[in-house]
C-alpha positions, 0 to 999 in steps of 0.5 A, a space after each residue: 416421652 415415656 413411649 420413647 424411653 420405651 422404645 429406647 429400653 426395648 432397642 437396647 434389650 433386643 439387640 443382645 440377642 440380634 447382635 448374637 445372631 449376626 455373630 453365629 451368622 457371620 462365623 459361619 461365612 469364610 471371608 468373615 471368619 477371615 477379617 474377624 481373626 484379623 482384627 482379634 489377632 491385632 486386637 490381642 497383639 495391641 492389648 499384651 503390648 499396652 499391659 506389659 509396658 503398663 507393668 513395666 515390661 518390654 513386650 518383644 513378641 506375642 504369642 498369636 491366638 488360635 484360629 477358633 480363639 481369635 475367630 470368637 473373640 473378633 466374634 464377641 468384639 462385633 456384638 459388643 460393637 453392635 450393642 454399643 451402636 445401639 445404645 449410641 444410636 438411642 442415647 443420640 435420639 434421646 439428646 437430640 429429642 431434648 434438645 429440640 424439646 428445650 429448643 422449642 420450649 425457649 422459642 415459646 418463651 421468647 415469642 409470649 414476652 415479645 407478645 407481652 412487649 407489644 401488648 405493653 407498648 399498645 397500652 402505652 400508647 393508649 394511657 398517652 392518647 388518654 392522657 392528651 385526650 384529657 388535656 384536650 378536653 380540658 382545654 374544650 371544657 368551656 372555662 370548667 378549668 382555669 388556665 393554670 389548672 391546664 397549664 399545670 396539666 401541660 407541665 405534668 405531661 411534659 415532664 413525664 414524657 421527658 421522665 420517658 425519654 430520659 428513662 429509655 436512653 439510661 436504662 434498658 427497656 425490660 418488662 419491670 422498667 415499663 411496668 413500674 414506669 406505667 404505674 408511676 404518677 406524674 410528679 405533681 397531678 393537678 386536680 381534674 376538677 375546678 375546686 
C-alpha cells in the first residue's frame, strides 16, 4: 500500500512538468495551435457570458482574444487537462485498489464463519452420536442401570432434539443460537451410574 501512494504521489508531481512539455510541443504545430484557439475563444466567450448574467447584466458581444492569448490559454487549459487525468486516473487506481482490497477481506471473512459453521455442525453431530452411543450402552450394560434410569435417559434425548427442532424453526441459525444451544444441558440429566 505505501508503494502505491508513492507511486501515485510521484504520477502526480511529474505530470506538471509532462503536461508542460506537451504544451510547448504542441503550440509549435499549426493545426493544434488552430483547435487550441478555438477551443479558448468558446471558452472565453461561455466564461464572460456565464459572469456577466451572474452579475446581472446582458452580455450582447464578447470581445474575442488575440490569437497569442487564446493560443495560450487553450495551451494552459491542456496541461491543466492532463494534470487532471492524471490525478483522476490515480484516485481511480487507488478506489479500485480498495475496493478489491475490502472485497477480498469480506469474502475471508465470509469463508472462515462458513468454516466455523461446518465445523460446529461436525461437533454437533458428534455430541448426538455420544449422546446415543451413551443410551446404547447404557441399555447393553447388563442390568448396571434400571429401566427408569434409561427410560429417564430416553426422555431427556427426546426432549433435547425436540428442544433442537423447535429451536431451528423460531430462531435463525447464528453462531450464539448453536453455541449456547451446544452448551445447554437437558432439562433433567439422569444419573450415569446406578446409586
Amino acid at each position: 500500500m505505501p508503494l502505491f501512494k508513492f507511486t501515485g504521489l510521484l504520477i502526480r508531481t511529474l505530470s506538471k512538468p509532462v503536461a508542460n512539455a506537451i504544451k510547448r510541443r504542441a503550440v509549435e504545430k499549426p493545426t493544434f495551435r488552430a483547435r487550441c484557439a478555438a477551443f479558448a475563444q468558446l471558452y472565453h466567450r461561455v466564461e464572460v457570458t456565464l459572469t456577466m448574467r451572474l452579475m446581472g447584466h446582458e452580455a450582447r458581444s464578447v470581445k474575442p482574444l488575440s490569437e497569442a492569448q487564446a493560443v495560450s490559454a487553450g495551451a494552459d487549459v491542456l496541461g491543466e487537462g492532463i494534470v487532471f487525468a492524471f490525478a483522476a486516473a490515480v484516485l481511480l487506481a487507488e478506489n479500485y485498489r480498495s475496493i478489491q482490497s475490502e472485497q477480498a477481506k469480506r469474502e475471508a471473512v465470509e469463508a472462515r464463519f462458513e468454516e466455523q459453521q461446518q465445523r460446529i455442525q461436525e461437533l454437533e453431530d458428534a455430541f448426538t452420536s455420544l449422546r446415543a452411543d451413551t443410551l446404547r450402552l447404557m441399555v447393553a450394560s447388563g442390568g448396571k442401570f434400571s429401566a427408569q434410569q434409561i427410560q429417564e435417559r430416553e426422555q431427556a434425548e427426546h426432549q433435547r432434539q425436540d428442544h433442537l427442532v423447535h429451536r431451528g424453526e423460531h430462531h435463525p441459525v447464528t453462531l450464539w443460537n448453536r453455541f449456547s444451544l451446544w452448551l445447554s444441558p437437558p432439562s433433567s440429566p439422569p444419573p450415569l451410574l446406578p446409586s
